[in-house]
PyMOL commands that place a pseudoatom at each C-alpha (Angstrom):
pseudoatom trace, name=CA, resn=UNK, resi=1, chain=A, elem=C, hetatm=0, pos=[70.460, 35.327, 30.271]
pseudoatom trace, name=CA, resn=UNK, resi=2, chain=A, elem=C, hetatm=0, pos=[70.338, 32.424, 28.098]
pseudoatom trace, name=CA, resn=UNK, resi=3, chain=A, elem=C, hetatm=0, pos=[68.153, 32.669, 25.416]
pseudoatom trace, name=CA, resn=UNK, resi=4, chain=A, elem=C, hetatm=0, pos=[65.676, 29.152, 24.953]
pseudoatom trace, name=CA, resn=UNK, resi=5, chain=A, elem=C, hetatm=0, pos=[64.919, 28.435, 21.566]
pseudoatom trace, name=CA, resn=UNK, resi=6, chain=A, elem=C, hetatm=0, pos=[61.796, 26.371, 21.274]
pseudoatom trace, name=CA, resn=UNK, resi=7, chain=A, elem=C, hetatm=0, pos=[61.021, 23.935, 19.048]
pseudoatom trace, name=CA, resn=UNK, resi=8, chain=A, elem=C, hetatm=0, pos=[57.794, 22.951, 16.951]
pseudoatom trace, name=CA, resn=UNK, resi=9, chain=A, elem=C, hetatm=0, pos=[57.423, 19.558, 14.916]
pseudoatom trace, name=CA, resn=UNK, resi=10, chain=A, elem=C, hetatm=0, pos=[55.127, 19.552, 12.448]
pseudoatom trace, name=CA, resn=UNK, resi=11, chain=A, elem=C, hetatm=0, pos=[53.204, 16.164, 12.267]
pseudoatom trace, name=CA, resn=UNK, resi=12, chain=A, elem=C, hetatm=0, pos=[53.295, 13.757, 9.785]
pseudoatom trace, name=CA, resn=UNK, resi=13, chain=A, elem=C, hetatm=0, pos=[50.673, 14.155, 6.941]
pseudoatom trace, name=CA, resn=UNK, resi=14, chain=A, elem=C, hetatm=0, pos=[49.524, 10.943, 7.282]
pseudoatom trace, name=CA, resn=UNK, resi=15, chain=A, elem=C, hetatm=0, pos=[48.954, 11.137, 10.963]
pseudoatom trace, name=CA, resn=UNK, resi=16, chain=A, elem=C, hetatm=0, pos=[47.599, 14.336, 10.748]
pseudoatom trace, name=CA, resn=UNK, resi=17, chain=A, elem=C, hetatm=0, pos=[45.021, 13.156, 7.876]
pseudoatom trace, name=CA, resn=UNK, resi=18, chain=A, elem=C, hetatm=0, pos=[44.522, 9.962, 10.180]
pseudoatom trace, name=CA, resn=UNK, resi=19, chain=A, elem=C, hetatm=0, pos=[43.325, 12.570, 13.255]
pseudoatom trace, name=CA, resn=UNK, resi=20, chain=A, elem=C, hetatm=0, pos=[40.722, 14.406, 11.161]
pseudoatom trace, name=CA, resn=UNK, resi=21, chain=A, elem=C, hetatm=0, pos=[39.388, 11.037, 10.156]
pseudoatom trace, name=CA, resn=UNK, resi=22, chain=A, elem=C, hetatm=0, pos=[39.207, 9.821, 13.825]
pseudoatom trace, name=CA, resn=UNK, resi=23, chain=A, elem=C, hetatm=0, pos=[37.376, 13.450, 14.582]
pseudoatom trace, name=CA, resn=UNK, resi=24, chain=A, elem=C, hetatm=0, pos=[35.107, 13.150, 11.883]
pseudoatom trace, name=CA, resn=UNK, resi=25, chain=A, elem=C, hetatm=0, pos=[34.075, 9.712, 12.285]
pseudoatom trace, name=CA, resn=UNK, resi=26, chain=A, elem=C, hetatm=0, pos=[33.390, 10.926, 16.212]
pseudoatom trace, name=CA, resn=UNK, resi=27, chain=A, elem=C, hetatm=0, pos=[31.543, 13.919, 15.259]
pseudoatom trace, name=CA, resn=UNK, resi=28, chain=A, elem=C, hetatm=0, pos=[29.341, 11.402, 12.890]
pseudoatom trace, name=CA, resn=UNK, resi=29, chain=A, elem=C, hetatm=0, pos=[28.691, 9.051, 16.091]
pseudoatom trace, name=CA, resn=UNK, resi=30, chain=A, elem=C, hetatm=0, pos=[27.451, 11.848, 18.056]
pseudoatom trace, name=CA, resn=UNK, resi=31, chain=A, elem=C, hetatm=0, pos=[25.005, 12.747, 15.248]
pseudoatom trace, name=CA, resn=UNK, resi=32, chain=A, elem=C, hetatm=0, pos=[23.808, 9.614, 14.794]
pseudoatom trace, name=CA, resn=UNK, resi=33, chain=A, elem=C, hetatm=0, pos=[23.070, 8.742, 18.679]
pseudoatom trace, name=CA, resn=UNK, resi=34, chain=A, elem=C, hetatm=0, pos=[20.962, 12.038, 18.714]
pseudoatom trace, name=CA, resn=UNK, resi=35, chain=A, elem=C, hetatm=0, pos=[18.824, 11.190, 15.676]
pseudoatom trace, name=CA, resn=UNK, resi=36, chain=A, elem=C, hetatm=0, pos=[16.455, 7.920, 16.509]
pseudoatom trace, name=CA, resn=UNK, resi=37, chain=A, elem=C, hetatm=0, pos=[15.817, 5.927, 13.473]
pseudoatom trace, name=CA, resn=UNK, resi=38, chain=A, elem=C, hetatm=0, pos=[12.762, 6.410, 11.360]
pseudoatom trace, name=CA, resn=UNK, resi=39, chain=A, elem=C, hetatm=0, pos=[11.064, 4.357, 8.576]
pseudoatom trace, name=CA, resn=UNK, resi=40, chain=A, elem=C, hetatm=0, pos=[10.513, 6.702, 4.579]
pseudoatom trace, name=CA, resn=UNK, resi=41, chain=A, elem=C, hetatm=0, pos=[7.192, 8.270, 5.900]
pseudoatom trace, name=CA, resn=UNK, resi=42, chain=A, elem=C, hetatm=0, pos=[9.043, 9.502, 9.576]
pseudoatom trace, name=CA, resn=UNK, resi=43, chain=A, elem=C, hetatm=0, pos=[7.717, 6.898, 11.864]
pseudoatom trace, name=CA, resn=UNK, resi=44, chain=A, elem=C, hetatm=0, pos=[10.166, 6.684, 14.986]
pseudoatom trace, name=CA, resn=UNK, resi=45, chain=A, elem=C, hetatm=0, pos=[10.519, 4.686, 18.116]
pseudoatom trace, name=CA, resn=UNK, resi=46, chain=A, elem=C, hetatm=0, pos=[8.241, 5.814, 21.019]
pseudoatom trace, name=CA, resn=UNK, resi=47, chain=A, elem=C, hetatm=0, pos=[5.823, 7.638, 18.369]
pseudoatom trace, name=CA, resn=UNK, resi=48, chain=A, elem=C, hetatm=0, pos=[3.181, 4.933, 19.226]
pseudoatom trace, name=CA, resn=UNK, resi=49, chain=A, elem=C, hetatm=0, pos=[3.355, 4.943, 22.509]
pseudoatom trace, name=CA, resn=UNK, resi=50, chain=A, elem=C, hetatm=0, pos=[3.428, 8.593, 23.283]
pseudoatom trace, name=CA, resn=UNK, resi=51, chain=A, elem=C, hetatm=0, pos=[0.003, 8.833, 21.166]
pseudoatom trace, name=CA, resn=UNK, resi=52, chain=A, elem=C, hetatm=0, pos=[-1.814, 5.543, 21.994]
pseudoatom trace, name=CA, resn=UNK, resi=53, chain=A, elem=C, hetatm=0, pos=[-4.475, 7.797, 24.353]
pseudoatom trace, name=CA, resn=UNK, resi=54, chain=A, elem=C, hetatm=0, pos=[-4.596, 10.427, 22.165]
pseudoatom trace, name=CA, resn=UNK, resi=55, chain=A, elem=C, hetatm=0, pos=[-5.784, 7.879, 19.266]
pseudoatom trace, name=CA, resn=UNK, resi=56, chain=A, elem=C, hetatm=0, pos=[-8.491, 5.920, 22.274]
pseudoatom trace, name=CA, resn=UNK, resi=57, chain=A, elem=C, hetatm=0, pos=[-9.579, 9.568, 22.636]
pseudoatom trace, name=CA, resn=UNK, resi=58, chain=A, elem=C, hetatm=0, pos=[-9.940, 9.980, 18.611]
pseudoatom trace, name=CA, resn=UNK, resi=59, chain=A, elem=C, hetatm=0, pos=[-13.840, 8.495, 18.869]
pseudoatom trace, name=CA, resn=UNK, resi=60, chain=A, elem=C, hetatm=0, pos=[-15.513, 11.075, 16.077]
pseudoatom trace, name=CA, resn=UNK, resi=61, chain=A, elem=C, hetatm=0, pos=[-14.081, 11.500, 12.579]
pseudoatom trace, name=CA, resn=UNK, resi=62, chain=A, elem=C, hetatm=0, pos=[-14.824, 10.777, 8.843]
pseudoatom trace, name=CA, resn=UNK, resi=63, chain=A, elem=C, hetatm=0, pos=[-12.697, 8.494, 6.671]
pseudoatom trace, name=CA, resn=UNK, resi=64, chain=A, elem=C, hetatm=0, pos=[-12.819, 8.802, 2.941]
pseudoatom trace, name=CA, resn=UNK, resi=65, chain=A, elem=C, hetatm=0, pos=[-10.990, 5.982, 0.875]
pseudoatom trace, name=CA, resn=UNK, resi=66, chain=A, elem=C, hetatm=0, pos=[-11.479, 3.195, -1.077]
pseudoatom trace, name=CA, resn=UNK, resi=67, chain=A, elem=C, hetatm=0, pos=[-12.360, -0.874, -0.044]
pseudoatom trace, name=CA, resn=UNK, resi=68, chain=A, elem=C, hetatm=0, pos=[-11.254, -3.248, -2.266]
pseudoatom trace, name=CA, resn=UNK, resi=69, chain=A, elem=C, hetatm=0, pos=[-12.830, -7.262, -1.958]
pseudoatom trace, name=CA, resn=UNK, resi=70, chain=A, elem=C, hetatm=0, pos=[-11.517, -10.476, -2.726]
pseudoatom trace, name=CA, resn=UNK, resi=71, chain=A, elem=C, hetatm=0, pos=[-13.492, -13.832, -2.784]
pseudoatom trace, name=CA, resn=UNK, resi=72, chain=A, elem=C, hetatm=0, pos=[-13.000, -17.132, -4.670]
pseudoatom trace, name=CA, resn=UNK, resi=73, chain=A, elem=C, hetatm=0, pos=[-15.255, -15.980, -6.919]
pseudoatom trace, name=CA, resn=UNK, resi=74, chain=A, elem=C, hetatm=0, pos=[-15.021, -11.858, -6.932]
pseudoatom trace, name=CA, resn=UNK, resi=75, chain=A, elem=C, hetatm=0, pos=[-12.407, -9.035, -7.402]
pseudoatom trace, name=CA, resn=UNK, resi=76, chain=A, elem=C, hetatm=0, pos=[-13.741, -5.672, -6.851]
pseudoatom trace, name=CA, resn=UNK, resi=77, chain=A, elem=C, hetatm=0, pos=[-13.612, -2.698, -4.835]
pseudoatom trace, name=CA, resn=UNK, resi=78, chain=A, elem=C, hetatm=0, pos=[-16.035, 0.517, -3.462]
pseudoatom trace, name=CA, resn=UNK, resi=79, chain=A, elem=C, hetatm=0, pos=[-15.824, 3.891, -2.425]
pseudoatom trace, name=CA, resn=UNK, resi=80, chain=A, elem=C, hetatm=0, pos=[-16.097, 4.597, 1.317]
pseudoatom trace, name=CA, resn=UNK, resi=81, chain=A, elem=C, hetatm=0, pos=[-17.392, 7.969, 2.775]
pseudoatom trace, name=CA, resn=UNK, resi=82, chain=A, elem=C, hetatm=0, pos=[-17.847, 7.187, 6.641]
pseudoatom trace, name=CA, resn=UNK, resi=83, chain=A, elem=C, hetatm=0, pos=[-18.901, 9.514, 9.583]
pseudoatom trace, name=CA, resn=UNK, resi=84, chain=A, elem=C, hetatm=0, pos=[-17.730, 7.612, 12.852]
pseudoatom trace, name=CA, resn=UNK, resi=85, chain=A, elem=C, hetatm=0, pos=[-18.948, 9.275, 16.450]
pseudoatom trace, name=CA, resn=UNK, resi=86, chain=A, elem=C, hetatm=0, pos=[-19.602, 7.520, 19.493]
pseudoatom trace, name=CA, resn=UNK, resi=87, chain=A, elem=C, hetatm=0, pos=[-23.224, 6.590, 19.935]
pseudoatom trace, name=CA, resn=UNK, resi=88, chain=A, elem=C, hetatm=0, pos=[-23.621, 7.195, 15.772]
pseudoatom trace, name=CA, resn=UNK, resi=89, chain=A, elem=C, hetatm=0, pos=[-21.974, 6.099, 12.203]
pseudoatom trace, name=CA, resn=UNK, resi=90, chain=A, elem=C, hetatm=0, pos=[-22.683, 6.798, 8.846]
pseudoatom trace, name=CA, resn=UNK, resi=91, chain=A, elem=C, hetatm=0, pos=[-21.087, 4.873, 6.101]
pseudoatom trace, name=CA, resn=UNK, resi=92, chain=A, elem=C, hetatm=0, pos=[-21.617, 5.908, 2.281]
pseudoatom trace, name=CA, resn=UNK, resi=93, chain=A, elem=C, hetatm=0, pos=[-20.740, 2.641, 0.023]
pseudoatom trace, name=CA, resn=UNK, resi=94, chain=A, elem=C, hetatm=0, pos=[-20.834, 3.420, -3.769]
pseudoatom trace, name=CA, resn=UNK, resi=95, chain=A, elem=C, hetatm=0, pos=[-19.131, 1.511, -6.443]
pseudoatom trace, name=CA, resn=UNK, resi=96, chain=A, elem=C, hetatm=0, pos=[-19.049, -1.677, -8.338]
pseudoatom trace, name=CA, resn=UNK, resi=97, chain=A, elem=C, hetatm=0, pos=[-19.006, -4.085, -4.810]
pseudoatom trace, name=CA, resn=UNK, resi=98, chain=A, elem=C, hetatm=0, pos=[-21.945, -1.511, -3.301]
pseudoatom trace, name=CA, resn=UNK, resi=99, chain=A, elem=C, hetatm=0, pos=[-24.237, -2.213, -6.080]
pseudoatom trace, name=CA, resn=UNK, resi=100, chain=A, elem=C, hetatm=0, pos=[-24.619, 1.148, -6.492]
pseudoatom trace, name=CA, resn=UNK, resi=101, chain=A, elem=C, hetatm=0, pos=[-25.262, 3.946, -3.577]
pseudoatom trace, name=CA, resn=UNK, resi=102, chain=A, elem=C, hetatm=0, pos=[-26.000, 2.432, -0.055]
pseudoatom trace, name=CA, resn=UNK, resi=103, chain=A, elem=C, hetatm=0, pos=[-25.767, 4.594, 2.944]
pseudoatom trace, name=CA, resn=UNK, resi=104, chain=A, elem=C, hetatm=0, pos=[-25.426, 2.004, 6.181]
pseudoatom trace, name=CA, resn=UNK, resi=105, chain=A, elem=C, hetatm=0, pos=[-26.301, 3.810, 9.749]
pseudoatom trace, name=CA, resn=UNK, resi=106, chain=A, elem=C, hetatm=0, pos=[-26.467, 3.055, 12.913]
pseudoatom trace, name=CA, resn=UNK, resi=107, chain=A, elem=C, hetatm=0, pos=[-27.494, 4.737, 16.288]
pseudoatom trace, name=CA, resn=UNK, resi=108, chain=A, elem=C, hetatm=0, pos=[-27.407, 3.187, 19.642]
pseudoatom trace, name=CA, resn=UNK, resi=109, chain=A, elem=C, hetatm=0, pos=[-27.853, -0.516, 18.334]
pseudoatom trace, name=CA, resn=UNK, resi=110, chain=A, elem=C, hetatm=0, pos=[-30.386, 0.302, 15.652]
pseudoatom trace, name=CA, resn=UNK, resi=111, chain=A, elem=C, hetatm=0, pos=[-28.889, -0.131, 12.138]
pseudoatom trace, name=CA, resn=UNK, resi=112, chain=A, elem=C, hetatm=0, pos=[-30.594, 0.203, 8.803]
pseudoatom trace, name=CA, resn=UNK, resi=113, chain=A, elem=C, hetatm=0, pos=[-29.546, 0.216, 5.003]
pseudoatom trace, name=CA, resn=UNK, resi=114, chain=A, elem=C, hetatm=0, pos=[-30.820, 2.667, 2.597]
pseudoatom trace, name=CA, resn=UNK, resi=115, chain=A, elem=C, hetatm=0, pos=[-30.384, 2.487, -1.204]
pseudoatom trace, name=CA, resn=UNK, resi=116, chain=A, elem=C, hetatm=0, pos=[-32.508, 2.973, -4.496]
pseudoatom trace, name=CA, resn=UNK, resi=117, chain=A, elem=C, hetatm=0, pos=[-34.590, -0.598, -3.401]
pseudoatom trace, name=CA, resn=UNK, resi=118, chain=A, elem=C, hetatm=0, pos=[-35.565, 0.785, -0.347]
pseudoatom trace, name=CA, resn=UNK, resi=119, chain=A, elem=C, hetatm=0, pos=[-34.386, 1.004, 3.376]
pseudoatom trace, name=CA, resn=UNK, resi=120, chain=A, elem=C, hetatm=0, pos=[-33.907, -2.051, 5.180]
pseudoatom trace, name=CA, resn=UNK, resi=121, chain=A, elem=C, hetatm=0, pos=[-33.376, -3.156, 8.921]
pseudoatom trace, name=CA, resn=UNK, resi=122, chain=A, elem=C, hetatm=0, pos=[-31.153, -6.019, 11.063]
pseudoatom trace, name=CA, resn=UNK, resi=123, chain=A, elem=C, hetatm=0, pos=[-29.958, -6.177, 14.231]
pseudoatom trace, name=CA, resn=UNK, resi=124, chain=A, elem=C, hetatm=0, pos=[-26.253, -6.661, 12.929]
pseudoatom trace, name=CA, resn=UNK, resi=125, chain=A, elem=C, hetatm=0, pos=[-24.538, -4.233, 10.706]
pseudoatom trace, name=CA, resn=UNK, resi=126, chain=A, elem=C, hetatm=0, pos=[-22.723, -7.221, 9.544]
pseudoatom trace, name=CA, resn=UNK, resi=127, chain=A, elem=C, hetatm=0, pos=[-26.512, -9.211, 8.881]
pseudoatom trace, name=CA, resn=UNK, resi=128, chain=A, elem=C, hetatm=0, pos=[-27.640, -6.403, 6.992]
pseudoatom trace, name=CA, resn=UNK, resi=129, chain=A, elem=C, hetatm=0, pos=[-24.743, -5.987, 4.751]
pseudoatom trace, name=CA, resn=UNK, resi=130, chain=A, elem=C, hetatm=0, pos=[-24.897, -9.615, 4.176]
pseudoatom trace, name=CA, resn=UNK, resi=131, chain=A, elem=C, hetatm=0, pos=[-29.021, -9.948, 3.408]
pseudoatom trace, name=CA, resn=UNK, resi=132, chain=A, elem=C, hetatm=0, pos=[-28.582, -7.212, 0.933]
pseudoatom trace, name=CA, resn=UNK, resi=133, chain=A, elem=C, hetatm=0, pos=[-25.809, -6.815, -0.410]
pseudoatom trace, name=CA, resn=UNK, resi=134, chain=A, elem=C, hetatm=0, pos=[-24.259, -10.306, -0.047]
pseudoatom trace, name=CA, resn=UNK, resi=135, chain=A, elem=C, hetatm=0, pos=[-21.483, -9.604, 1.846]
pseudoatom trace, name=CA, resn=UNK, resi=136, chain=A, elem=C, hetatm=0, pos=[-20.057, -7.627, 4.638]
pseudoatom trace, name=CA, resn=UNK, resi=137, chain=A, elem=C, hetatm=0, pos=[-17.642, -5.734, 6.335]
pseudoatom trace, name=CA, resn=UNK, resi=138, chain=A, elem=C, hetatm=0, pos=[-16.834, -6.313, 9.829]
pseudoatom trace, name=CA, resn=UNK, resi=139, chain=A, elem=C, hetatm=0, pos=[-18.046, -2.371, 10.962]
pseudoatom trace, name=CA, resn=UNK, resi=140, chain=A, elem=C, hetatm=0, pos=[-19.267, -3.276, 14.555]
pseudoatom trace, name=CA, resn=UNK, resi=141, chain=A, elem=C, hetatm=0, pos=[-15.210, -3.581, 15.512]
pseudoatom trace, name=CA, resn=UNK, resi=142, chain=A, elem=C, hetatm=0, pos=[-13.589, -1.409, 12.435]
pseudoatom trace, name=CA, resn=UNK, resi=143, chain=A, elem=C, hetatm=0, pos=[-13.883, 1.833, 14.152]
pseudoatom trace, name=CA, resn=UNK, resi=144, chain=A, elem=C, hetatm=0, pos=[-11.170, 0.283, 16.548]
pseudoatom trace, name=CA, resn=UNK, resi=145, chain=A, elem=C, hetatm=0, pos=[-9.053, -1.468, 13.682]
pseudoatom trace, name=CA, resn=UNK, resi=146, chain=A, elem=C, hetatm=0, pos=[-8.784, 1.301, 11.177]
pseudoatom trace, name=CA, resn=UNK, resi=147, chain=A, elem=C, hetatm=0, pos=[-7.175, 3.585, 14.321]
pseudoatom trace, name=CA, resn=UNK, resi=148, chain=A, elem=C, hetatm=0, pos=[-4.698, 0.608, 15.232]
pseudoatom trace, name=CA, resn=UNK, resi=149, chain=A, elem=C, hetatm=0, pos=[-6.543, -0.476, 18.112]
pseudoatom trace, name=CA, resn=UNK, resi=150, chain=A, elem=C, hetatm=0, pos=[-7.922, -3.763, 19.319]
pseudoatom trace, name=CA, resn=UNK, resi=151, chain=A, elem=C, hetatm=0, pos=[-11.935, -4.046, 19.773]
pseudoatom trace, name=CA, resn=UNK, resi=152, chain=A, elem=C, hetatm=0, pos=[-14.031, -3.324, 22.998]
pseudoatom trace, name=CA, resn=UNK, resi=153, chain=A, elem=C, hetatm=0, pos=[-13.881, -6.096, 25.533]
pseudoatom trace, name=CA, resn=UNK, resi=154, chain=A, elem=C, hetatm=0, pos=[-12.658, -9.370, 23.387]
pseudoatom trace, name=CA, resn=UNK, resi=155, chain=A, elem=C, hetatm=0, pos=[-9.480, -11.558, 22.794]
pseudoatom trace, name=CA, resn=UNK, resi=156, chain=A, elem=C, hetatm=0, pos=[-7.093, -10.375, 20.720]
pseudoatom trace, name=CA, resn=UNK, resi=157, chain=A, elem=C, hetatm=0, pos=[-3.045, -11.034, 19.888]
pseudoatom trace, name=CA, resn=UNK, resi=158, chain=A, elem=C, hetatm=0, pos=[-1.412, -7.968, 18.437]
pseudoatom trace, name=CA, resn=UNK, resi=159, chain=A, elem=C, hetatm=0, pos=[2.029, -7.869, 16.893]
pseudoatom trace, name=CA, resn=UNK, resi=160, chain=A, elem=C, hetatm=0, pos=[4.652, -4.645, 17.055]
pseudoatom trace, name=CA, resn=UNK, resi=161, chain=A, elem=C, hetatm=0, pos=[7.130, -3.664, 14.106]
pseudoatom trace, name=CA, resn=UNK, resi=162, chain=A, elem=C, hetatm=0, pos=[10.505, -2.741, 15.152]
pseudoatom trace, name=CA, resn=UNK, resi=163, chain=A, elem=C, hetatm=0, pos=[9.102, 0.870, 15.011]
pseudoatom trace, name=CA, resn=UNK, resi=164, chain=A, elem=C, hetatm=0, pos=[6.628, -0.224, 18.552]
pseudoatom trace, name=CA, resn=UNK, resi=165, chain=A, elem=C, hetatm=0, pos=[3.552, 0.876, 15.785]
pseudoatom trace, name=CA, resn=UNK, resi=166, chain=A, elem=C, hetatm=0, pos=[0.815, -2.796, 15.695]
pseudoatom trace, name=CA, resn=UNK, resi=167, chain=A, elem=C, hetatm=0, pos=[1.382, -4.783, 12.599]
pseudoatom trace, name=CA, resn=UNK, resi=168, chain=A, elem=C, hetatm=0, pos=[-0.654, -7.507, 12.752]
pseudoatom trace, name=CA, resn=UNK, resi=169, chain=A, elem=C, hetatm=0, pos=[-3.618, -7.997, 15.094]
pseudoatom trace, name=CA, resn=UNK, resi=170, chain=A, elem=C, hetatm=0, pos=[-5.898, -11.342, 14.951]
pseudoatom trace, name=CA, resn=UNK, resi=171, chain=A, elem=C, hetatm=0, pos=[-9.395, -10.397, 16.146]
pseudoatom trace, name=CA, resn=UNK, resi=172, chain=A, elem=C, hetatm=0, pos=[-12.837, -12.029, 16.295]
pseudoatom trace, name=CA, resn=UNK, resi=173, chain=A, elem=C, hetatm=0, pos=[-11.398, -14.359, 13.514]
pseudoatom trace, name=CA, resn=UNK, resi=174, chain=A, elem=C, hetatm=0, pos=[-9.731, -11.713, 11.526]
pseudoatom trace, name=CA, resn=UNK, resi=175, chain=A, elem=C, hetatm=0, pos=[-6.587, -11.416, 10.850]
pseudoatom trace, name=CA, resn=UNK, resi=176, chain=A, elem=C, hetatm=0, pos=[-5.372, -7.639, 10.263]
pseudoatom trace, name=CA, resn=UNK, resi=177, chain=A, elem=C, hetatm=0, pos=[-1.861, -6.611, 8.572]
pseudoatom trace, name=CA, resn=UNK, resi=178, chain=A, elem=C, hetatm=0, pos=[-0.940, -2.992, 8.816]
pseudoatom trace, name=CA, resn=UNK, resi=179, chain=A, elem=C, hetatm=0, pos=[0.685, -1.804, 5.835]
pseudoatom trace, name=CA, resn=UNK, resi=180, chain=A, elem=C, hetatm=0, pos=[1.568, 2.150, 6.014]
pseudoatom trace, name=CA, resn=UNK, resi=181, chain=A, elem=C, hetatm=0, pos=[0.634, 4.363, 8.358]
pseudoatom trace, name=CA, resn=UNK, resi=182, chain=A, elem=C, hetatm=0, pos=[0.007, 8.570, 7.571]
pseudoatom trace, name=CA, resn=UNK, resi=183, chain=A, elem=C, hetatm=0, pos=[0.628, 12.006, 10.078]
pseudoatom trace, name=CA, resn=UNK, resi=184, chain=A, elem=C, hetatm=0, pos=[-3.126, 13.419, 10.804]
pseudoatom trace, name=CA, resn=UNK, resi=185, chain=A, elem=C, hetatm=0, pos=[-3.592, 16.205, 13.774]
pseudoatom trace, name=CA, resn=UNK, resi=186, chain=A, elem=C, hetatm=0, pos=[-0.144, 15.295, 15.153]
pseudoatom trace, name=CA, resn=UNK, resi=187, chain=A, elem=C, hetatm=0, pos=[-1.135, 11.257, 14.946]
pseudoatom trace, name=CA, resn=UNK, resi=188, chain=A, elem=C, hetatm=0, pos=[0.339, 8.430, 12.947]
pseudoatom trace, name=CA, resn=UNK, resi=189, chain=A, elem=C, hetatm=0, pos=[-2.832, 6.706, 11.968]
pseudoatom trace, name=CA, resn=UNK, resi=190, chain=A, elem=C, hetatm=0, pos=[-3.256, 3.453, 9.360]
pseudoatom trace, name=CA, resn=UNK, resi=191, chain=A, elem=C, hetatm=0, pos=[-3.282, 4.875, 5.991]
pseudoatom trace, name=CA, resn=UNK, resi=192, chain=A, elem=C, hetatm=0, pos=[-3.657, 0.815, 4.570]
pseudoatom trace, name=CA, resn=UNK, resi=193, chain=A, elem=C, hetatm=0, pos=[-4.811, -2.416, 6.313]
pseudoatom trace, name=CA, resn=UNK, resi=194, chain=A, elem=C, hetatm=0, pos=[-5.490, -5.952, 4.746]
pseudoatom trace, name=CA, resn=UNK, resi=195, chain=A, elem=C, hetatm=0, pos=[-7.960, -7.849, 6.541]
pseudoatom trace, name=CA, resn=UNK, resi=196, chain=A, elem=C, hetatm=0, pos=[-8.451, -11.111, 6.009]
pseudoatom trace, name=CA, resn=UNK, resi=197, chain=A, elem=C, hetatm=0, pos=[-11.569, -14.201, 7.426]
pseudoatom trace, name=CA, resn=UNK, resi=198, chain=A, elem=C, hetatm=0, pos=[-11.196, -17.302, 5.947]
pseudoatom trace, name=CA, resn=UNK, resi=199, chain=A, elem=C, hetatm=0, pos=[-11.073, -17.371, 2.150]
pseudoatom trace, name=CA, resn=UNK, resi=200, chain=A, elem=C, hetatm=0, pos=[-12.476, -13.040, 2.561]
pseudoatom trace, name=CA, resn=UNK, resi=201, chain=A, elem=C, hetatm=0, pos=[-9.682, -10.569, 1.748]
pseudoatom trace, name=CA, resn=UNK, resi=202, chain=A, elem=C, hetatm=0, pos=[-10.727, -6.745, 2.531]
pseudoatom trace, name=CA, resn=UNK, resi=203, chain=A, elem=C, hetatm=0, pos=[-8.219, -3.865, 1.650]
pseudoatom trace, name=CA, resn=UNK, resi=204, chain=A, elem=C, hetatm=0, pos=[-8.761, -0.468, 2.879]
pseudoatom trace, name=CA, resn=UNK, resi=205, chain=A, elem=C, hetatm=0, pos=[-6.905, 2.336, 1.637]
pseudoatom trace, name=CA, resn=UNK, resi=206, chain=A, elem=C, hetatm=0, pos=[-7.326, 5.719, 3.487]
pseudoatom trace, name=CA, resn=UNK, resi=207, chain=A, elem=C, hetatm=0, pos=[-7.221, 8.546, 0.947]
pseudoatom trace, name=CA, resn=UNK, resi=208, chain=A, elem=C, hetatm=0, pos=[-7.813, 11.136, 3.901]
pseudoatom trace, name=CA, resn=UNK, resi=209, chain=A, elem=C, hetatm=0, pos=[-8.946, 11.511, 7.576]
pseudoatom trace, name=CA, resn=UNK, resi=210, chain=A, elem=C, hetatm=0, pos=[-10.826, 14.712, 8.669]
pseudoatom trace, name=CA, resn=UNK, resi=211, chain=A, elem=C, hetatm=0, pos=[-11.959, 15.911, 11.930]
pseudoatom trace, name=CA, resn=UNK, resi=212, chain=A, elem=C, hetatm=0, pos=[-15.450, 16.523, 13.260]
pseudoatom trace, name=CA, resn=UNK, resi=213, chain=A, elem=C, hetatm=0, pos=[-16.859, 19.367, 10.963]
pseudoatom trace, name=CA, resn=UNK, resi=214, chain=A, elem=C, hetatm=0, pos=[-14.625, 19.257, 7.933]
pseudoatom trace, name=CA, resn=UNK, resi=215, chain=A, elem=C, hetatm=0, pos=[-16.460, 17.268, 5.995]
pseudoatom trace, name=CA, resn=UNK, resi=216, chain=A, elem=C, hetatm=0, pos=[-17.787, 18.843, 2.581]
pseudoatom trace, name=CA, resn=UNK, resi=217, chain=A, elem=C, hetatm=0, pos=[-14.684, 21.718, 3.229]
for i in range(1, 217): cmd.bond("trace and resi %d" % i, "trace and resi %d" % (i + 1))
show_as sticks, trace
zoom trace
């Protein structure tokens, strides 16, 4: 029987570099569709929206960081230690701004102010801060805005990044820029906001979120 000899070509090194290119650059695309982008501190697409109940439902913590104030004719900043639960809040203010140590409270719509002159009463955080202290934060809708979310039952316009996270929300005549955002018990939550009414500029940097019960740990 006749023997058949076969035959193998070997392919051009050029064409053959030119396949393992086209492979490579495939095996890239595929890694790349799989992975969703993300900003330096991990934020993704869908993170927001897969958490925005679980941050409704976050109604009890303590925030520790640092406000600082700008007017025409101030510059300065505080320290914030503040206890946040539904029906009761507790904010420590110490610092230049504070004018000292002033612990603010308030329990079902009764607020007072406590420092070295005394403790004082209003029916308004926001009148209280302002009587003694001479100016104010706006606390009756912050536990909202330093989460991300809108206040109770009023107008609002909020603005997305391209991440779906809020970037800018205008509010009871504030207007609130979202900065950079931290990872606490599985959340993305605002780790710096500007907020601004009028010729008032507030800045809030979070130095650290803890859950009910940490505090003093």
């Amino acid at each position: 029987m006749p023997t058949i000899a076969s035959t193998y070509i070997t392919p051009h090194p050029l064409r053959r570099a030119s396949r393992l290119a086209a492979c490579a650059a495939a095996l890239l695309l595929a890694g790349c569709a799989t992975q969703a982008p993300q900003d330096e501190s991990g934020r993704q697409v869908g993170d927001w929206d897969a958490q925005e109940d679980r941050v409704n439902d976050f109604d009890t913590w303590t925030l520790v960081g640092k406000a600082g104030l700008r007017t025409p004719d101030d510059n300065t900043s505080a320290n914030l230690d503040w206890n946040q639960h539904p029906h009761y809040f507790r904010m420590l203010i110490s610092g230049p701004f504070g004018g000292g140590r002033n612990v603010l409270e308030g329990r079902e719509g009764r607020f007072s102010l406590s420092n070295s002159e005394g403790r004082f009463e209003a029916e308004t955080p926001e009148a209280l801060m302002e009587e003694q202290l001479g100016w104010a934060l706006p606390v009756s809708d912050m536990p909202d805005w330093v989460r991300g979310l809108p206040g109770d039952d009023k107008n609002y316009q909020m603005e997305s990044d391209e991440f779906g996270f809020p970037s800018h929300l205008a509010q009871d005549g504030w207007e609130i820029d979202y900065r950079d955002w931290e990872q606490f018990a599985g959340m993305w939550l605002p780790r710096r906001l500007v907020m601004n009414y009028d010729d008032i500029r507030i800045t809030l940097v979070v130095n650290e979120w803890r859950a009910t019960g940490e505090e003093g740990q």
